[in-house]
Structure formats: C-alpha cells, structure tokens
C-alpha positions as CSV (number, residue, x, y, z in Angstrom):
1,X,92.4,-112.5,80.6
2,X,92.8,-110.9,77.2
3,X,94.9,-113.1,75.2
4,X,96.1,-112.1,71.6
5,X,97.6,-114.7,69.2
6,X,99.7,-114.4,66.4
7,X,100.0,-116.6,63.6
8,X,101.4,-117.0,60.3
9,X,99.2,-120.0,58.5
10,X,98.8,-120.5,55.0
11,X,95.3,-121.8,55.0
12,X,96.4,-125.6,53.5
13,X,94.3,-127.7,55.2
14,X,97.1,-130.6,55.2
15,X,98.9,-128.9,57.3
16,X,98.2,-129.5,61.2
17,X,98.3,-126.1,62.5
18,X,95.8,-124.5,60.2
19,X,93.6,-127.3,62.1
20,X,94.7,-127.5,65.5
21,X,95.1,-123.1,65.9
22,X,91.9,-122.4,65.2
23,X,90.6,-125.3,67.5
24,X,92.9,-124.0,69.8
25,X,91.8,-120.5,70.0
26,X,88.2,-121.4,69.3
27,X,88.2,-123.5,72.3
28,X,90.1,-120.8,74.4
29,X,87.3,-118.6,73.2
30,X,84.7,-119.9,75.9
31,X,87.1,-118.8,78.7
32,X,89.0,-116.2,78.3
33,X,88.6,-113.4,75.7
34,X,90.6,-113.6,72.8
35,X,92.2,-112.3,69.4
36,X,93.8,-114.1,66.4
37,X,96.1,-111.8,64.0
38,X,97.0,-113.8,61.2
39,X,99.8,-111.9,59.8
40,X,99.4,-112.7,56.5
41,X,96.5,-112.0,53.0
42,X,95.0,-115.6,53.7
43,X,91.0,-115.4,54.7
44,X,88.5,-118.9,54.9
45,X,85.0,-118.6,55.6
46,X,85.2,-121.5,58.3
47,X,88.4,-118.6,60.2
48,X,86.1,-116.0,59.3
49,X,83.1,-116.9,60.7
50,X,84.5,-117.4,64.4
51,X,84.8,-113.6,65.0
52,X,88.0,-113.0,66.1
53,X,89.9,-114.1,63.1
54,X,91.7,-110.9,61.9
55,X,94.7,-110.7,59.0
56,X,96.5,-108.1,57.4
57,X,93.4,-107.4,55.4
58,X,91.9,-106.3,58.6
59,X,94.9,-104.4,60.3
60,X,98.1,-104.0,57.2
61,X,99.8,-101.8,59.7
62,X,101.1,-105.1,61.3
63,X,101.4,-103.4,64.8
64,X,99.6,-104.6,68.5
65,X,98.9,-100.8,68.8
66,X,96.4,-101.0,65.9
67,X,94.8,-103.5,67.5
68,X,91.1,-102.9,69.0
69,X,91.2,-102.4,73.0
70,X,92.1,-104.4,75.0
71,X,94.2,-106.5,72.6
72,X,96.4,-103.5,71.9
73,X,97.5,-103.4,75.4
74,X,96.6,-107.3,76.0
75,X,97.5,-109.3,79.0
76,X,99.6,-112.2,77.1
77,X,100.5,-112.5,73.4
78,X,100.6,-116.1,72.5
79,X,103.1,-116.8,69.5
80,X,101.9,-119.8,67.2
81,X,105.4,-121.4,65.9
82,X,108.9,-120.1,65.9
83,X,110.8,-120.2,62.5
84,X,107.7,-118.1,61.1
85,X,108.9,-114.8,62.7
86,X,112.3,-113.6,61.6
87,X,112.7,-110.5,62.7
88,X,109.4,-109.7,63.1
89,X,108.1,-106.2,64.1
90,X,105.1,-107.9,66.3
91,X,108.2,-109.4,68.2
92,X,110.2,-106.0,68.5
93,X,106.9,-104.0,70.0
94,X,106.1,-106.8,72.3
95,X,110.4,-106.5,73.7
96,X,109.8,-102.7,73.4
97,X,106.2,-102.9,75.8
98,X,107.4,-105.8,77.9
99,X,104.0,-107.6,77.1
100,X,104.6,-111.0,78.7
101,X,104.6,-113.7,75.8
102,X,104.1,-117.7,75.3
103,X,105.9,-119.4,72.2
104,X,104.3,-123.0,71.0
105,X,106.9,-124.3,68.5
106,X,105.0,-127.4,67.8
107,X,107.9,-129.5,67.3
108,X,110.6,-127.3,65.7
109,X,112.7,-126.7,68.8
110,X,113.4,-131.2,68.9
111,X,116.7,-132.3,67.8
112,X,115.3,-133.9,64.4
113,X,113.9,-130.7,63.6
114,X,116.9,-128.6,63.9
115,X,118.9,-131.0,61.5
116,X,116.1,-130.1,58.8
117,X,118.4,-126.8,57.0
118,X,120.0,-126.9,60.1
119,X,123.2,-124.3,58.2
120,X,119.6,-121.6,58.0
121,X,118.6,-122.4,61.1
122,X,121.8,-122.2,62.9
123,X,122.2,-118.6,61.8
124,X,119.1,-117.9,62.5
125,X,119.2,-119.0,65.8
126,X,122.2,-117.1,66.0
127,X,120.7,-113.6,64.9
128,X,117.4,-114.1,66.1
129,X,115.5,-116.5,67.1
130,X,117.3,-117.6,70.4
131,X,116.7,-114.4,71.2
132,X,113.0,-114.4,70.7
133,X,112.6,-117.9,72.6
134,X,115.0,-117.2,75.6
135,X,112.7,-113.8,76.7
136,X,109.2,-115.8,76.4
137,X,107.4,-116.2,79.6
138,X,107.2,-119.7,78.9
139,X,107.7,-122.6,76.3
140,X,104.3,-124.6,75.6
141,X,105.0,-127.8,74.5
142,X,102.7,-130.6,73.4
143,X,104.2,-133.7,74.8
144,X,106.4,-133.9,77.4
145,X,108.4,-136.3,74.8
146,X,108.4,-132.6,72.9
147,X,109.9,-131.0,75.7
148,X,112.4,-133.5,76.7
149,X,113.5,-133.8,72.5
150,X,113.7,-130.3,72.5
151,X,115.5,-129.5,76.0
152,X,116.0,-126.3,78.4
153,X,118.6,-124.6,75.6
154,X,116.1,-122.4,74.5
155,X,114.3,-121.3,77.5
156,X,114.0,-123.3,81.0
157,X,110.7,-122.2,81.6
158,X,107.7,-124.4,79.9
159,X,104.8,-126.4,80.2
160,X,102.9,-129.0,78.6
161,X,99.6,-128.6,77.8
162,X,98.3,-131.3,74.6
163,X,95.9,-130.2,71.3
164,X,92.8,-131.3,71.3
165,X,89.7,-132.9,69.6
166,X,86.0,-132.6,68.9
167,X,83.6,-135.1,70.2
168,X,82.7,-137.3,67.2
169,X,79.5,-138.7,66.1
170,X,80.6,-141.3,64.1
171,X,83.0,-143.4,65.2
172,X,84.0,-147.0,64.0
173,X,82.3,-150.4,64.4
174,X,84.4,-153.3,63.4
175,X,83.3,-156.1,61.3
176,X,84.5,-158.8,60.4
177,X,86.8,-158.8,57.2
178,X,88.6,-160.6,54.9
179,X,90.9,-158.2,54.3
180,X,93.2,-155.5,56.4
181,X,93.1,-152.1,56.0
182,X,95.8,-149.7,57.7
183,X,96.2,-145.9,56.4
184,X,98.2,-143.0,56.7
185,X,96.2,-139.2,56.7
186,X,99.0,-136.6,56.5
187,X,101.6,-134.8,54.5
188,X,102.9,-137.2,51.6
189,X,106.7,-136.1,53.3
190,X,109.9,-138.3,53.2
191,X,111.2,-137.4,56.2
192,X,109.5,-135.8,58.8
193,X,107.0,-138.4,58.6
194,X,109.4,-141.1,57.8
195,X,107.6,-142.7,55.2
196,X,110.7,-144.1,53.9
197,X,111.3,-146.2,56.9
198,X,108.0,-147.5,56.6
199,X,108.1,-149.0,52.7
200,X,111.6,-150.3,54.3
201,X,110.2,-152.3,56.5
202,X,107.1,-153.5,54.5
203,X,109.3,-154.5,51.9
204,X,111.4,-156.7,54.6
205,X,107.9,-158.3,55.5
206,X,106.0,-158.2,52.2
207,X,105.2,-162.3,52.6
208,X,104.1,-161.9,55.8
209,X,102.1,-158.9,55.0
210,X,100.5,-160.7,51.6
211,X,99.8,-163.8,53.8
212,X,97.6,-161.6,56.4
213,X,95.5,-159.5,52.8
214,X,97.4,-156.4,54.7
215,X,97.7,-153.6,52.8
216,X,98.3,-149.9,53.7
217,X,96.9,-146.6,52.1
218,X,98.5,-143.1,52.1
219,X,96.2,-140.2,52.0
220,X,98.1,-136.4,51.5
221,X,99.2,-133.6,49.1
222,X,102.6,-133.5,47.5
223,X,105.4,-132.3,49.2
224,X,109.4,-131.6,47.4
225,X,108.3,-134.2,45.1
226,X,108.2,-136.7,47.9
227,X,105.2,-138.5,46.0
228,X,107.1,-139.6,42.9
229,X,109.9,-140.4,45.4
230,X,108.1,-143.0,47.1
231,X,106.5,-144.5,44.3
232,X,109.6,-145.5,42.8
233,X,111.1,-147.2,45.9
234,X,107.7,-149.1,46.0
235,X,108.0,-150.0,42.5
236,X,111.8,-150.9,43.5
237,X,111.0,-153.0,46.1
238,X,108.3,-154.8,44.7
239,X,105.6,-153.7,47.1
240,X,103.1,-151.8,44.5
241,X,100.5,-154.3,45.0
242,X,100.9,-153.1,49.5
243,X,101.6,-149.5,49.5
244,X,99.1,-146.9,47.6
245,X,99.1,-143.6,47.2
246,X,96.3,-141.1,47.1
247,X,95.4,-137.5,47.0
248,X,94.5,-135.5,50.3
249,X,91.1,-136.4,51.7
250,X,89.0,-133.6,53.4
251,X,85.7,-133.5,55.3
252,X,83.0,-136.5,54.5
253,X,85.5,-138.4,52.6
254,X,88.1,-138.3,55.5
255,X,85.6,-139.4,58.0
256,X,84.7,-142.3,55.4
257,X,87.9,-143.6,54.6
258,X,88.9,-143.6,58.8
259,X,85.2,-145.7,60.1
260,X,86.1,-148.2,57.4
261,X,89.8,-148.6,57.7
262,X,91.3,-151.6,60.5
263,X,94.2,-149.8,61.7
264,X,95.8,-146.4,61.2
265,X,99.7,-145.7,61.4
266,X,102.6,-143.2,61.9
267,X,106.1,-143.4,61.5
268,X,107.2,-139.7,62.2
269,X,110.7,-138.6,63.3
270,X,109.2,-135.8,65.0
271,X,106.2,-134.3,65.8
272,X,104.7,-131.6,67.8
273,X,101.3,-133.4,68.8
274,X,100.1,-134.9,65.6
275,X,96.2,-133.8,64.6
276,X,95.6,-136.6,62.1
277,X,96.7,-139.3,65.1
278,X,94.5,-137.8,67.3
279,X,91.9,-137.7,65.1
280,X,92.3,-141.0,64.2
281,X,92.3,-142.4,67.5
282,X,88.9,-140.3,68.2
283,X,87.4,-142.5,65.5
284,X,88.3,-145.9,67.1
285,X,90.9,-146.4,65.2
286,X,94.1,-148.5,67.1
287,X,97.1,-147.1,65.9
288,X,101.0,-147.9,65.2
289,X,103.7,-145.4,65.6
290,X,106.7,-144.4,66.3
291,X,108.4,-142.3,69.7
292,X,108.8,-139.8,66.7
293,X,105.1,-138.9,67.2
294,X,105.4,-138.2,70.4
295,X,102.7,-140.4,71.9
296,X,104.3,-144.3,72.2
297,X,103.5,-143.9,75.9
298,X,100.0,-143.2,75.7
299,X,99.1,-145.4,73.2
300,X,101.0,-148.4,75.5
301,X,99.3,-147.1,78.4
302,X,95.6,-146.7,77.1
303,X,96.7,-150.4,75.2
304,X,95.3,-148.4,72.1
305,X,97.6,-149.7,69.3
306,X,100.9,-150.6,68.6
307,X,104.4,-148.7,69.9
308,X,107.8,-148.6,67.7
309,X,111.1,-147.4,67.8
310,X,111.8,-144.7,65.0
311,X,113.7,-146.8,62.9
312,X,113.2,-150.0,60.0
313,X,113.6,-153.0,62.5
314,X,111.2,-151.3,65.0
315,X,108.5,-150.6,62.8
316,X,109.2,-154.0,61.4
317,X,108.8,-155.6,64.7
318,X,105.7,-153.5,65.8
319,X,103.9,-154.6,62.2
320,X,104.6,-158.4,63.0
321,X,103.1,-157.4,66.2
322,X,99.8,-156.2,64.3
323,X,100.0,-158.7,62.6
324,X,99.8,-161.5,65.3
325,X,97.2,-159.9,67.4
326,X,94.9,-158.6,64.7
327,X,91.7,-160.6,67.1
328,X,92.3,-157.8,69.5
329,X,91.4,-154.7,67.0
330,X,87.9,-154.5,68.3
331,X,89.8,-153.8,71.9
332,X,92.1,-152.2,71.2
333,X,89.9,-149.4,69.1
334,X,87.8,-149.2,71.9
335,X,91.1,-148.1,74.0
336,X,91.7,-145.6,71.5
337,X,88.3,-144.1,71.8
338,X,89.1,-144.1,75.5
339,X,92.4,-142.1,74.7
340,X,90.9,-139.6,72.9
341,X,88.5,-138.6,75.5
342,X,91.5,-136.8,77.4
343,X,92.1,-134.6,74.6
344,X,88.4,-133.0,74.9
345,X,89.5,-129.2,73.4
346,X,87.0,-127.8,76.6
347,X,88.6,-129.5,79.4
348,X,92.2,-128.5,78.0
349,X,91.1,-124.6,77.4
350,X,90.4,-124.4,81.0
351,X,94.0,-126.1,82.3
352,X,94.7,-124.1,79.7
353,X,93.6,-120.7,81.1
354,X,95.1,-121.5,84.7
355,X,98.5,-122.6,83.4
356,X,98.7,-118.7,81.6
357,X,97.5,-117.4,84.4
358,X,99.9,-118.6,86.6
359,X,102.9,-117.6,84.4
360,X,101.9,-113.9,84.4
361,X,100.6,-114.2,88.1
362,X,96.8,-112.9,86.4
C-alpha cells in the first residue's frame, strides 16, 4: 500500500506531534511504503535522514501531482491534524481525484478542545472543516476516550489505533529515598494541561505534601505567558518551596531527570494520546492523571499509577492517594513498564496497516 502523509509541523520538539509523526510514519515505513510532505520550510537532520521526509523545499508546487510515482496517484492520503488545513489545496485535489483519505486530529475534535477559540473554530467548522472531516474515509483516534469526547458529529466512521514507543534501555531502578520526586515533561500551558488545577490542589494539601518531602518539578517551554502565570499563583499560594519550574529538557538530560524521579504526573483536560506519558511510563515511572489524558483506564487496569477526575478535589484525592501508598512505587513502576510494552511502534504499524487496508478494501 502506498501511503502519502501530509503534515504541517513546526519542528518544536515540545510539541507531541513533531515526536509521535515521525515515529508514526517511520514505524509504518517497515510495512507499507510511504511518503511524508510536510507542507511547510521546516527541515531537521533527525526528519531528513529517514528518506521520505519531503517539504516545500523539495516540492513548492504544493500539489499530490508533483509528487514522485506512486505517491502522486497514492492508494490513501493520511492527514496529520485538522485545524492545520484551512482551505487547503492538498485537500481540494484529493475531493477533485477522489483519493480515499484518513484524518488523525489528535485531540482537537473533543469537546474541551472545541471551547479553545471556539467563535474561530465555529466558523471554521462552518466553511470548512466539517466538510473536510465528514468525506474522510475514516477518523483515527487515539483512545477510545478520544473518540467517545469527540463523538460521531464529525464523521461516523473511525477507528482507534494508539501512538507508540521505542524500546528503552534505560529504564528506572528504585531506591530508597528520603525524599519524593514527582515531575511534569510537557508544554508549560494553563489549560490544556491543567496546570492550574494542579497548584490548586497542592496548595489545598501543602502540609500533607511538606510532611511526606514531596515535591513536584515542571519541565517545558513557555507558552502565552503561561510560565509567569503560574509562578505567581505559586508565590500566591505559598507553595514556592513544592512547585518548580524549569526550561524544556531534551535528549540525555530528559532521560536523566525521568530514571531519577519517583513518580510522574498529568493533569490534562484533553489529550489526543499524550507522548511524554507514554514515555514516561516506558521508563518505569508510575504515573497520576487525569481522564483528560485519555488513559485513567489503562493506568487502573495495568495498576500503573494513580487515576483522577479532571478537576481540584480529584487530583487532590488521587495525590493523598500517592501519598499513602508511596511503599508500592517499586510495583507499581514495574506495572508501568508492563503498560508500555503494548504501545511497541512495530506491533501497532502492522494493526496499523490492516485497519487502512480494510477501509479502502486494499
């Protein structure tokens, strides 16, 4: 099956997509035969060096007809997000050939989502885009919790199919500590990631929290001035001495700062299927979140952490949870590194690969 993909990433590293796409199609790579056209200027070395990463550097003329063979007459075009192609020309050739298409919205089709500029997105919706999502061969979700937060509105047809992850070599070994260490690895961004619902609800058990040498780092860039944001309603709260916050981490120093942290956490409103969770949890690393990130059932299936409602007093109530059980870390990051092991990026390319297959009877 020739399968082209279009994308529209900046090449910020913080971002999940500009991880998770290329592990994607990479992975896809050693089944079927693929293309990436990145519709943008943006060229890395690590993209580059795959071979089938193409941009507008490669092909300006932004049309599936300048494409190489087969990918100018290819069998599917998968569509990496939704709100990155208004009115897009890619979209009108593939209406005007009738090439059978696959949109992954990775999260911005969920109700939370939609409230995010929902007056733009509204009218876009309007004009365009439910258009462009109601003629795809298929919606693939992340999560079934993505699907059922996003509903049948925009297309009935879908499937779930999760991201992935790369074996790792490393992985934690616990020892014991006097202290304990939770962090966040993500964008440093108010409400997606509900970051202000989690200084809420460590400032409601900041005694508790002291009393247990708990304390929490955040590790991510600066998004619409969210860091300054939050650093005053830590001050505020008188939790400065709990909460830190840092610059992104990449690479040697992200691996670092995850083997030697207890516990890793996530208080989302809404996700697709959150990179830096998986990632974590393919470390060892238990994990608290929320149903925002789309993965509460796992994590109380594979007992592999610690499951709250998207809100203060649920996070609250899953911390004191932590809290009380911190003896079972060692298990419980040992379930996590079982969890992970579902998420193998070769296993998934193959159910993958079937699941397309089957939409456009292949």
């Amino acid at each position: 099956m020739n399968i082209l993909y279009i994308s529209k990433l900046t090449g910020n590293m913080w971002a999940g997509p500009n991880n998770s796409v290329p592990a994607q199609i990479s992975a896809q790579s050693k089944v079927d035969k693929v293309f990436w056209y990145n519709i943008n200027h943006v060229t890395k070395d690590s993209w580059k060096e795959l071979g089938f990463y193409n941009n507008l550097d490669d092909f300006p003329q932004k049309k599936i007809d300048a494409l190489p063979y087969p990918f100018n007459k290819p069998d599917l075009v998968v569509f990496e997000g939704v709100y990155e192609f208004p009115f897009c020309s890619l979209v009108f050739e593939v209406w005007k050939k009738k090439i059978p298409y696959i949109i992954i919205p990775r999260s911005a089709l969920t109700k939370h989502a939609q409230l995010n500029n929902r007056v733009k997105k509204n009218i876009g919706n309007l004009l365009f885009f439910n258009k462009f999502l109601n003629r795809a061969k298929s919606i693939h979700y992340l999560t079934e919790k993505e699907y059922l937060d996003s509903g049948d509105k925009w297309n009935p047809n879908y499937i779930v199919i999760p991201n992935g992850i790369e074996y790792k070599k490393n992985v934690k070994v616990s020892k014991a500590k006097q202290k304990l260490n939770g962090i966040y690895i993500g964008r440093i961004e108010i409400y997606q990631k509900g970051l202000d619902l989690l200084i809420e609800a460590c400032a409601m058990i900041q005694d508790e929290l002291r009393r247990a040498n708990c304390s929490i780092n955040l590790f991510g860039p600066n998004r619409n001035n969210s860091r300054e944001n939050l650093q005053k309603r830590i001050e505020t709260k008188g939790i400065k001495d709990l909460i830190f916050i840092n610059e992104g981490v990449f690479g040697e120093e992200k691996e670092k700062i995850q083997i030697e942290a207890d516990f890793f956490i996530m208080t989302s409103r809404f996700e697709g299927h959150p990179m830096g969770l998986i990632e974590a949890l393919s470390y060892g690393l238990p994990s608290l979140v929320t149903t925002g990130t789309n993965l509460t059932d796992e994590i109380a299936k594979y007992d592999a952490g610690w499951t709250a409602e998207t809100n203060t007093e649920g996070i609250v109530s899953a911390l004191q949870n932590l809290l009380s059980t911190q003896m079972h870390l060692v298990d419980k990051g040992h379930n996590a590194l079982e969890l992970s092991k579902q998420y193998n990026w070769d296993s998934i390319a193959i159910i993958t690969s079937n699941k397309y297959k089957d939409l456009i009877n292949f």
